[in-house]
N, C-alpha and C positions, 0 to 999 in steps of 0.2 A: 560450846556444843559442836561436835560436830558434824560437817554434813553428810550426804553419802560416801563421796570421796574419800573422806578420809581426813578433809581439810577442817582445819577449826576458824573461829567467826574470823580472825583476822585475820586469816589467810583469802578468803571471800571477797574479790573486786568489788570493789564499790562503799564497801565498809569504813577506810580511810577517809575518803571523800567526805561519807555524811558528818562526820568526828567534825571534818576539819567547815563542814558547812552551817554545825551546830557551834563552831567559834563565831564565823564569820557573822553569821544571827543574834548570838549574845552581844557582840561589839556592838552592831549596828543597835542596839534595843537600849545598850551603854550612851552609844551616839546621840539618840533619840528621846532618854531621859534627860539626860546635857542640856541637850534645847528647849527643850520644855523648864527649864527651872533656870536659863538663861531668860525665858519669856518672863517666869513670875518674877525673879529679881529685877527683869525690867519697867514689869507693871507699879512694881513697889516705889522704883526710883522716878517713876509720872510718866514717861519715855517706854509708852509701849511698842514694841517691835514684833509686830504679827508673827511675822515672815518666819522670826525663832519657831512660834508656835505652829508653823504650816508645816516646817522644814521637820522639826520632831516628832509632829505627829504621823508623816509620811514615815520615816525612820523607822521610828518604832515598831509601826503599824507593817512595817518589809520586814525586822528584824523579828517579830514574832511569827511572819508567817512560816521564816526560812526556820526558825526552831522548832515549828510542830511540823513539817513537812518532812524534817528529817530526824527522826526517832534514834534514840539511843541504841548503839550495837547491844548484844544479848550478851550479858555475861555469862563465861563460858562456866561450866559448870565441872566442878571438880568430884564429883560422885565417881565410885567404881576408879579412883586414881591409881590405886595399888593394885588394880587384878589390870586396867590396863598395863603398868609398866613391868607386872608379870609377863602376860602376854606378848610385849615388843621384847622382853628379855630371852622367852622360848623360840620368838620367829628368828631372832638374830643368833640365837647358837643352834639352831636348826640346819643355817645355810650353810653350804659346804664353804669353805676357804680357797680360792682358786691361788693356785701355785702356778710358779713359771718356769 
């Protein structure tokens, strides 16, 4: 969609970032169920290791914040695609041709 400008979502600062901050949040929530099922395999085997369970729930508990903090980019919408690339087809042979 795009903005006043003229510019579409991923052309918008900022836009890459959240992408690459909504990676960075699923890892860490990856990380964080890791540890957590590191703790229950350890409860099973008699040798509980807390610390698993402190360490993942802290993880997880970062890695879901950073994925709702940063919301998915707007898909750009492709409505009106043919009367737009009429109209960049009319602006571009409208320009005069500059000669040397």
């Amino acid at each position: 969609m795009p903005n006043a400008e003229g510019l579409g979502v991923r052309d918008v600062p900022g836009v890459r970032d959240t992408a690459k901050m909504r990676k960075v949040g699923s890892f860490l929530i990856v990380i964080g169920v890791a540890l957590i099922v590191l703790f229950v395999l350890s409860d099973v085997a008699h040798a509980r290791e807390f610390h698993y369970l402190l360490y993942g729930m802290i993880i997880l508990l970062i890695g879901i914040f950073v994925v709702g903090t940063n919301p998915k980019p707007p898909v750009e919408s492709n409505r009106f695609r043919m009367l737009k690339r009429k109209s960049e087809k009319q602006k571009n042979s409208n320009r005069p041709t500059e000669h040397r």
